[in-house]
N, C-alpha and C positions, 0 to 999 in steps of 0.2 A: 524210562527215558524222560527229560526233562526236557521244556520247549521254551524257546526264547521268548522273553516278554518284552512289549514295549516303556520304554522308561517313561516316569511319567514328572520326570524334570522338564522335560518338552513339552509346550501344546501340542495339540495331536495337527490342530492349522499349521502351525511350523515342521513338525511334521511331513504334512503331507510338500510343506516349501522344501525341504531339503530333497525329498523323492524324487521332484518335480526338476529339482536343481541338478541331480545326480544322471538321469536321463539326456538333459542338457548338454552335460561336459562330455567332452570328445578325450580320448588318450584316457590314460593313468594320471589319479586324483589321489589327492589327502582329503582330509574332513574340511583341514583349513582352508584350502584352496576353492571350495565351494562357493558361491557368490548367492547369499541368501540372505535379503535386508532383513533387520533387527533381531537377528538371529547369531548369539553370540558363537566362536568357536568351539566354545565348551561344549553348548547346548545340542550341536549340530554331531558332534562326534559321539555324545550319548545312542545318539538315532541311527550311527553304521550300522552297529549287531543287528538289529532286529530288522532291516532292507536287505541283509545279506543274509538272512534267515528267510528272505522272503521270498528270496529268489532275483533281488533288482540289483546285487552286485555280487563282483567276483575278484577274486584277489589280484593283483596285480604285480606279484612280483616284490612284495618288501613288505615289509610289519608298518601298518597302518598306509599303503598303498594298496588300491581298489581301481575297477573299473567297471563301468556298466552293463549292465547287461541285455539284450535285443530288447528282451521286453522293456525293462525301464525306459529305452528309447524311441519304442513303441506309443509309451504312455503320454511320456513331454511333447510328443509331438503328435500326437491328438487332441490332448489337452491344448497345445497351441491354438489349434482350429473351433473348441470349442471343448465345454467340461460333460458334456452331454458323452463324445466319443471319449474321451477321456477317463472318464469313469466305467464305462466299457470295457477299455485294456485294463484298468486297471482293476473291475472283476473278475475279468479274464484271469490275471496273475492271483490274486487272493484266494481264489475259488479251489487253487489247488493246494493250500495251507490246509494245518490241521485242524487251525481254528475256525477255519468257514466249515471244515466236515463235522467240524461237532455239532456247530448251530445249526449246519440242514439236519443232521440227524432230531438235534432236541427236538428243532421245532417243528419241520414236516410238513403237512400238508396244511396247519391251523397255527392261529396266533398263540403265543408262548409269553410267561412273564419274563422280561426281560432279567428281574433277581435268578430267575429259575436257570438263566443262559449262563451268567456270570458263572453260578456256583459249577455249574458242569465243567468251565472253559477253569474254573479255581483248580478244581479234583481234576483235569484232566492235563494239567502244569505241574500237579502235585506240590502247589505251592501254598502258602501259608498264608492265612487271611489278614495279614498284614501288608499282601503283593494286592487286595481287592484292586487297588487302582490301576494295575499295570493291566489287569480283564477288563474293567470299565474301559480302559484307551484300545484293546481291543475291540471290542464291540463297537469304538467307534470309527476305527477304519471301516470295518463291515458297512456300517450306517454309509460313511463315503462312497464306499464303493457302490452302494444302492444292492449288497448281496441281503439286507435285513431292511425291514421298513419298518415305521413305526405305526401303530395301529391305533391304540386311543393310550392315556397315561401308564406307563407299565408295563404297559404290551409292544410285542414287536410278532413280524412273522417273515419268512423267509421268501425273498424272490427270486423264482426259477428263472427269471426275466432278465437277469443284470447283465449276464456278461453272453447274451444272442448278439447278432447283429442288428444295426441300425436299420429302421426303412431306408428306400431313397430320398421319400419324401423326407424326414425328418433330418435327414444329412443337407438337404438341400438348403431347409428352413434355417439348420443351425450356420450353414455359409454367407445366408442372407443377414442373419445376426449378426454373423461377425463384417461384413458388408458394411452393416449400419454403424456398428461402431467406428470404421473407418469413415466414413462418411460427416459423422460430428466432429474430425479432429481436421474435415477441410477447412481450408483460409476460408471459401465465401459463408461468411456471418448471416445471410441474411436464408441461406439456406437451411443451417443447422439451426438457426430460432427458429424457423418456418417448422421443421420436423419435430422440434421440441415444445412447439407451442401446441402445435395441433392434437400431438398426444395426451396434453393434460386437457386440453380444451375438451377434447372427445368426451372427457369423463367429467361436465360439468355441465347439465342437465339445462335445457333453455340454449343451446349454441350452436347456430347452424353450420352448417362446413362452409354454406355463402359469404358471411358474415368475417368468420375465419380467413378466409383467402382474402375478401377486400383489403382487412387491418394487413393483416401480411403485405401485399402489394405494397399500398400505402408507405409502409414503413421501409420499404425494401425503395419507392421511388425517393423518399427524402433523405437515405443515407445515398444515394448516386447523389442525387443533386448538391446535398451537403461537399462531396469528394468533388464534381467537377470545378466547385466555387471555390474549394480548397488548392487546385492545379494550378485555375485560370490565375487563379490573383500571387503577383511575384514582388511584394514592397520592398521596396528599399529598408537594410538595416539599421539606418541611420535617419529615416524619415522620422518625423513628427506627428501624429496626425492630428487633423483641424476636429474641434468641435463639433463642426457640422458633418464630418466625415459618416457618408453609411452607407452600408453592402448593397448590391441591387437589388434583394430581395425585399426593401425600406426598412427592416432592422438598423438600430444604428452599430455604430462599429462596436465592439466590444473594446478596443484598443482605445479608443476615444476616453472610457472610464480611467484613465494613467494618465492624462496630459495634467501637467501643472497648472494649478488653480490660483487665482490672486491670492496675497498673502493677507490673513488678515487683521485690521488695524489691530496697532497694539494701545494698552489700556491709556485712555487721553489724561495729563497731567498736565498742572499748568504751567507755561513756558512764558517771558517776556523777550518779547523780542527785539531787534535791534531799533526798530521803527519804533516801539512804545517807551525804551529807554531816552529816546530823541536823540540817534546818532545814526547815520546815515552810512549804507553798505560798505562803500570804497571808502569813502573819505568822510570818516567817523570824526572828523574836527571840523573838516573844511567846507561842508556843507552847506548848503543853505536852503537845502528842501524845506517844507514843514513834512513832519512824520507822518503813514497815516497812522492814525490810532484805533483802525477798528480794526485791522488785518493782524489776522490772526494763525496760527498753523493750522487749522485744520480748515480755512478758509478757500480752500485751493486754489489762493495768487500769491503764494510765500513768493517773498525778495531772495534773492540769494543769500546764504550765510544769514539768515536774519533770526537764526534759531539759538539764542545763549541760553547758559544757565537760568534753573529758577528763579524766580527772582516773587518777591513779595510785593502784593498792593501798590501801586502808586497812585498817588491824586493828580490828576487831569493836569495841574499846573507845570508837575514835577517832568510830563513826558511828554510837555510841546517846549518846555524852557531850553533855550538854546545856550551853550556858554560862552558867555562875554568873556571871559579873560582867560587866562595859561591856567590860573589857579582853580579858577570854575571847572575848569574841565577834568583839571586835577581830581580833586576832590570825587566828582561824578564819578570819573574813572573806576576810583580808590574804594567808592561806594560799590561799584558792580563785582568789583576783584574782589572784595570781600566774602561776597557771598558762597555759599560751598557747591560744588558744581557736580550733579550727579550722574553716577554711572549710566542708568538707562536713558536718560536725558542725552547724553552724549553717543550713545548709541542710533537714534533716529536722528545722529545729524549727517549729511552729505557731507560730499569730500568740499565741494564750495563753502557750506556752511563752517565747515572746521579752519577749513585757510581763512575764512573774513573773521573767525573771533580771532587767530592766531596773530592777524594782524594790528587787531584793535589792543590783544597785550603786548604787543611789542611796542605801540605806539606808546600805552599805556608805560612801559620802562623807560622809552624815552624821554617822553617828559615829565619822569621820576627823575631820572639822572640831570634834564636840561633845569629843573628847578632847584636842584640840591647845589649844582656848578652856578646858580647866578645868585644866590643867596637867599629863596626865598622859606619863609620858616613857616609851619605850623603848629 
């Protein structure tokens, strides 16, 4: 008689997931229909034979349809509560495989080499030492199921212990564990750090459980306080807020770090302006101001529009001389229009300044055209 082996295309942890999985499903199942993460279909359907050799499932009625069986659902739902009972039922069930009567046999009342188990569970498959692995993933369900324990490298020896019952006490203890793990996945934060800190805290030598509770506290009253300042305050979407703006705690705002800042000056080049040319805002002929000549753009008393193109050097004489005739002013004019007028330069001018040069070339064309119509030549 030949005994089924487990395949050892499967880890024996995925493995034990499909068991786990098979227990689970309610009704008549395929392989694929099993819901068992990173566990391809193939691999899962490798693993039927040897669970239904084992006693965890039964046929169902069609080629490659299966159903559970008590125990397997015995097992999932122990294992639910903890792996503690879990592995319990699921001694329970192996214990009456052939492969657990061979290892209690081997090993008996003393530790055993584990090679010495294999080769008996090899000769007692009657299989060929090229199946070594499919004994190895035997032995290690064994191990799971806590029916074999390990003793020191090599050795293992058999426990008559695995599949008794539970204390109360230790059902108790394993409910309170699973307790706790619900416990961590509550919303309040400040409870599950409190349980998570003090455990590790416990096991760092110099730290009182005093000590521990204070920080705790502490930190449990500045996250409320943090929330009620988070409730109280309702700002407006659309507000701005001031510089001086800060929480009631005298923090300043954080919101404050966003407001707009002055722009800053852009790189100073030099500019003549309408005053140093000796032509006056509005009325760049008909003036009769004197210029001033020290005001300058970065002065901060610009005239309006007083910002033209660059312009080069002029001698003190040249930018109080006012023009006596049509022609004088001609000329002057012809002089400044000459010059080339630059992009950034006319960038830092206002909308004022742009309409007062606008007007000083139109003035400029007109009395190009009123001296070309009266005959005067150059």
């Amino acid at each position: 008689m030949r005994y089924q082996l487990p395949t050892v295309r499967t880890r024996p942890v995925d493995q034990l997931k499909v068991a786990l999985a098979v227990g689970r499903h309610m009704g008549v199942f395929t392989s694929r229909q099993l819901e068992v993460p990173d566990v391809s279909d193939h691999r899962k359907g490798l693993v039927i034979a040897f669970l239904h050799s084992c006693g965890l499932l039964m046929r169902g009625g069609g080629r490659g349809v299966y159903r559970a069986t008590p125990a397997a659902r015995k097992i999932a739902e122990a294992w639910g509560r903890s792996e503690t009972l879990g592995r319990r039922e699921l001694a329970i069930v192996l214990g009456g495989t052939w492969f657990a009567k061979i290892a209690r046999e081997e090993l008996g009342n003393h530790a055993g080499q584990r090679v010495a188990l294999a080769n008996r569970l090899l000769a007692a498959a009657r299989a060929p030492e090229s199946r070594r692995g499919e004994v190895e993933v035997l032995i290690m369900w064994l191990l799971e199921a806590r029916l074999i324990l390990p003793v020191r490298d090599g050795y293992v020896r058999w426990n008559a212990d695995a599949h008794t019952a539970v204390p109360a006490e230790a059902e108790k203890t394993a409910e309170t564990a699973t307790a706790g793990e619900l416990k961590k996945d509550s919303p309040n934060a400040c409870d599950s750090d409190q349980g998570f800190d003090d455990t590790f805290a416990a096991k760092r030598p110099g730290t009182s459980q005093q000590a521990r509770s204070e920080s705790t506290d502490t930190e449990c009253s500045s996250h409320s306080a943090g929330t009620s300042r988070g409730t109280a305050a309702d700002p407006s979407a659309d507000a701005i807020p001031s510089p001086a703006q800060h929480v009631s705690d005298g923090r300043p705002d954080p919101a404050a770090s966003f407001e707009s800042t002055s722009p800053k000056p852009l790189p100073e080049h030099p500019h003549t302006t309408v005053s140093r040319a000796g032509i006056a805002e509005d009325e760049m002929f008909d003036s009769e101001d004197t210029p001033d000549a020290q005001s300058t753009p970065d002065s901060g008393s610009l005239l309006r529009g007083d910002v033209i193109p660059s312009q080069t050097d002029r001698s003190a004489g040249a930018q109080s001389a006012q023009p006596a005739s049509q022609l004088t002013e001609l000329a002057h004019l012809g002089e400044l229009a000459g010059q080339p007028i630059m992009l950034h330069e006319l960038l830092q001018l206002s909308e004022e300044e742009l309409l007062s040069m606008y007007r000083g070339l139109r003035r400029f064309v007109d009395v190009t055209t009123g001296a070309g119509s009266s005959g005067i030549k150059f």
